[in-house]
TORPA-4810 file (N, C-alpha, C, O; in nm, 3 decimals):
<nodes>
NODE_1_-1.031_-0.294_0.633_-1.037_-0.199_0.743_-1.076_-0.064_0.685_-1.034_-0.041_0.571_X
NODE_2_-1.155_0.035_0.751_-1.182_0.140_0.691_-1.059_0.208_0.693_-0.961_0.210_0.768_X
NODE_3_-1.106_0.287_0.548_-1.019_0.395_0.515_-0.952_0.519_0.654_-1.011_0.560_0.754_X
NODE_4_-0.830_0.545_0.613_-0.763_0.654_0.704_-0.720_0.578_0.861_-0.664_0.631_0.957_X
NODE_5_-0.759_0.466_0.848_-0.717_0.427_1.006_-0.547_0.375_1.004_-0.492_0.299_0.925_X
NODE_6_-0.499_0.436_1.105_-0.335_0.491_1.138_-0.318_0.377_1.250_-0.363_0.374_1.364_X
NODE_7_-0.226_0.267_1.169_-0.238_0.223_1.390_-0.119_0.226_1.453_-0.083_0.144_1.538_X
NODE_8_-0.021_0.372_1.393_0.085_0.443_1.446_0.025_0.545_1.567_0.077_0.601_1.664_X
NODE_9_-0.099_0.540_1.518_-0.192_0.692_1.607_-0.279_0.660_1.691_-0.338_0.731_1.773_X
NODE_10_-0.291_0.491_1.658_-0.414_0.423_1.734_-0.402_0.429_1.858_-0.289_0.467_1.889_X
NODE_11_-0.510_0.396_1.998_-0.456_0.381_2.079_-0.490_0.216_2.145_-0.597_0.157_2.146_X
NODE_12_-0.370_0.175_2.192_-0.351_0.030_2.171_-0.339_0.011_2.323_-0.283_0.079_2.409_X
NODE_13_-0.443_-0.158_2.332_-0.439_-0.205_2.531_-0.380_-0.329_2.504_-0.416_-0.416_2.425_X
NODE_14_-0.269_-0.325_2.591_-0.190_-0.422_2.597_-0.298_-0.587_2.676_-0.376_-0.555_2.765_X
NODE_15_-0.294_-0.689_2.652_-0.391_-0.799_2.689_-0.372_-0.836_2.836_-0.255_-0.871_2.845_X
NODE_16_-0.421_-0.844_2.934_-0.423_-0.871_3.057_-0.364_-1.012_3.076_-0.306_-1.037_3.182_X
NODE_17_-0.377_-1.115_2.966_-0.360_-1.181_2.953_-0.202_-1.220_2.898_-0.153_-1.330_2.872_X
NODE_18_-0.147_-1.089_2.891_-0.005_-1.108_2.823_0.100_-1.107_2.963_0.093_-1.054_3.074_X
NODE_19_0.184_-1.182_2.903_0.284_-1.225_3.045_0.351_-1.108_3.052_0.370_-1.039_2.952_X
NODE_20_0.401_-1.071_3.193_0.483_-0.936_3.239_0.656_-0.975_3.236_0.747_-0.902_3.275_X
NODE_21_0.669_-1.112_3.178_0.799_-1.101_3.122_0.834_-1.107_2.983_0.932_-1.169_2.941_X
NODE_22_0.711_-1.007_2.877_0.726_-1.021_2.747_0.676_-1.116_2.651_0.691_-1.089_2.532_X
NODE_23_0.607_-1.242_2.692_0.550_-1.316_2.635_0.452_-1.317_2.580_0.383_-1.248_2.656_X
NODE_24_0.370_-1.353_2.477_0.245_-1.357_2.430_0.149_-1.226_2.471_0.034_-1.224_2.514_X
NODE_25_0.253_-1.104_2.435_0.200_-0.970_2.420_0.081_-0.948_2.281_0.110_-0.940_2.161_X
NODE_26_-0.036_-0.944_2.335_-0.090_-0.917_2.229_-0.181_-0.803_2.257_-0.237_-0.797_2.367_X
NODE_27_-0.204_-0.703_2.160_-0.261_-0.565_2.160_-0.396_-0.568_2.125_-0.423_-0.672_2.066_X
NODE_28_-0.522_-0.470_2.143_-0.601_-0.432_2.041_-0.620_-0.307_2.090_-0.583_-0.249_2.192_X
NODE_29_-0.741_-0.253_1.913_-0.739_-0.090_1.991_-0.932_-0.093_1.981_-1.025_-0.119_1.904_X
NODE_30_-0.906_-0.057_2.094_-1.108_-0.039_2.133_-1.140_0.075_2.034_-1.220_0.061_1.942_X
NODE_31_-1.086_0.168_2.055_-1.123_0.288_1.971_-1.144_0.258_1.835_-1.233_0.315_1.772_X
NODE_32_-1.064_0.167_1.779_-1.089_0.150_1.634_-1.224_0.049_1.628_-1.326_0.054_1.560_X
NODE_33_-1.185_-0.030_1.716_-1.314_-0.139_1.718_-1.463_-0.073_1.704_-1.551_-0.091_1.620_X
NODE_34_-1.454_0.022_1.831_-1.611_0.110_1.851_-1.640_0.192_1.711_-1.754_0.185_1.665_X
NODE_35_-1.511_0.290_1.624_-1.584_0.347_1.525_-1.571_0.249_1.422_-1.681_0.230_1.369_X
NODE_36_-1.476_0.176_1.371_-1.512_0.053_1.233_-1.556_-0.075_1.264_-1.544_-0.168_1.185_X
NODE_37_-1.604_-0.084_1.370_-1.681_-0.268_1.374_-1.558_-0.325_1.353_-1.580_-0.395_1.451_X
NODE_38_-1.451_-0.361_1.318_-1.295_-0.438_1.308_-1.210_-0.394_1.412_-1.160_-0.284_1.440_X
NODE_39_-1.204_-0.543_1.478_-1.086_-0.506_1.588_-1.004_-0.570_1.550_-1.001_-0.687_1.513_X
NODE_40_-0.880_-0.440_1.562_-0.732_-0.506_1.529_-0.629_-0.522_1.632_-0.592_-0.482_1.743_X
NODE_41_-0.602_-0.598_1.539_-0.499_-0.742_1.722_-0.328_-0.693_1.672_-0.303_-0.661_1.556_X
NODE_42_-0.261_-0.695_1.742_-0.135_-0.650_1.678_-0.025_-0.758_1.804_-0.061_-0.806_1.912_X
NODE_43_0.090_-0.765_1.745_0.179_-0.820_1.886_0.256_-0.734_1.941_0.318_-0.697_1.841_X
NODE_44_0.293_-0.680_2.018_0.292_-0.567_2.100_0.480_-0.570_2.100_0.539_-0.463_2.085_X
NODE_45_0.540_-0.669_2.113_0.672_-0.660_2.085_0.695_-0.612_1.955_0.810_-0.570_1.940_X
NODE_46_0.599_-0.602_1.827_0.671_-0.589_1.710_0.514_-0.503_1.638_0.429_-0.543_1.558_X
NODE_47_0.532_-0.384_1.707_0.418_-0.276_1.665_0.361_-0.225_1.519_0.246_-0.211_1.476_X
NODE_48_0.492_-0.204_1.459_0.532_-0.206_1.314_0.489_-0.325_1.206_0.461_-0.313_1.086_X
NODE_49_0.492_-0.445_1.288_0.427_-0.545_1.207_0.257_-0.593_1.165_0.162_-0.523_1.201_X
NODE_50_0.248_-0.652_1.128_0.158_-0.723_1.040_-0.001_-0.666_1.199_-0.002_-0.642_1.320_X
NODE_51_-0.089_-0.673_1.097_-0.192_-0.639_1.219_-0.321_-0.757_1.176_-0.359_-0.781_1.061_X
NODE_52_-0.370_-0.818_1.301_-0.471_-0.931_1.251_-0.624_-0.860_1.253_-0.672_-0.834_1.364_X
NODE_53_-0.673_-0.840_1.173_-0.818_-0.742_1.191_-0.953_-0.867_1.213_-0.959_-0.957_1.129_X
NODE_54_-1.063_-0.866_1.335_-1.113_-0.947_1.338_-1.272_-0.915_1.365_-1.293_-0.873_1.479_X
NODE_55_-1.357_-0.925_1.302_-1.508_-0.909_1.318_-1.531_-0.894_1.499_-1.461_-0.957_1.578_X
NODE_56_-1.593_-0.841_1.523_-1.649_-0.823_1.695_-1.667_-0.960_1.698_-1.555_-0.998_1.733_X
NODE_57_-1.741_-1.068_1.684_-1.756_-1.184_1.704_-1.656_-1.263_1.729_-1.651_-1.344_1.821_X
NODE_58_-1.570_-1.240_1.643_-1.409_-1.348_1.643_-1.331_-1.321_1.741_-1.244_-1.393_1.791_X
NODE_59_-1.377_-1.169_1.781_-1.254_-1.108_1.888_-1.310_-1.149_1.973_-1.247_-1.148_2.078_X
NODE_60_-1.431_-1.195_1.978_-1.494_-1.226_2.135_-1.476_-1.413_2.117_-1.435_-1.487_2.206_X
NODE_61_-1.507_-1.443_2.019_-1.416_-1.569_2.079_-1.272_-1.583_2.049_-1.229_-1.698_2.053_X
NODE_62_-1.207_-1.512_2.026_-1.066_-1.524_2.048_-1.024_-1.501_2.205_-0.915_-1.542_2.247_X
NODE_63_-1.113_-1.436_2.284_-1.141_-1.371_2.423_-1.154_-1.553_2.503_-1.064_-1.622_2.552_X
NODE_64_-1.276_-1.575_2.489_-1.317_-1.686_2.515_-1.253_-1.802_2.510_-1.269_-1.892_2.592_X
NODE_65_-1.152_-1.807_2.379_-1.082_-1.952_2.366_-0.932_-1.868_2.461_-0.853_-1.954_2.500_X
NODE_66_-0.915_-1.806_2.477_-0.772_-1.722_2.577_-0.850_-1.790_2.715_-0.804_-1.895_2.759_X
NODE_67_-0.960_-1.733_2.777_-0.991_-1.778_2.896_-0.977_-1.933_2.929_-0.933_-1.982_3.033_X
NODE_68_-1.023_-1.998_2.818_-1.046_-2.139_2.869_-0.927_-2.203_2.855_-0.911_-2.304_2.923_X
NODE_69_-0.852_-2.172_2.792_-0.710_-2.227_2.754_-0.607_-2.183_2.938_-0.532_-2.245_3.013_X
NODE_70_-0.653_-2.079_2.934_-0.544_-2.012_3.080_-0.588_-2.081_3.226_-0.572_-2.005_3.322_X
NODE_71_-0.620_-2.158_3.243_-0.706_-2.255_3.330_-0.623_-2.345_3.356_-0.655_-2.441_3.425_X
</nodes>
């Protein structure tokens, strides 16, 4: 991930796809995506933790395999 990126400072969208009783909360931040090409995925219950960083491509099929799976 490029240098200096904070993702205490980031700003993070919760997944449309995440259940509204806490479940399978998962985050990313566009902003980081648009200036470093790496979008990072985080789980939104546990902010502080581990962050999954994924090429524009992967995030778009990680997008894609979410849609077809929620069917």
């Amino acid at each position: 991930m490029s240098e200096g990126f904070d993702p205490r400072s980031a700003d993070w969208i919760k997944s449309s796809y995440s259940g509204p009783e806490g479940g399978q909360c998962i985050e990313w931040s566009p902003a980081v995506a648009a200036t470093t090409g790496v979008v990072p995925v985080r789980d939104s219950k546990n902010p502080g933790g581990p962050l999954l960083t994924l090429s524009s491509a992967a995030f778009a099929g990680l997008v894609e395999f979410a849609k077809e799976t929620d069917a």
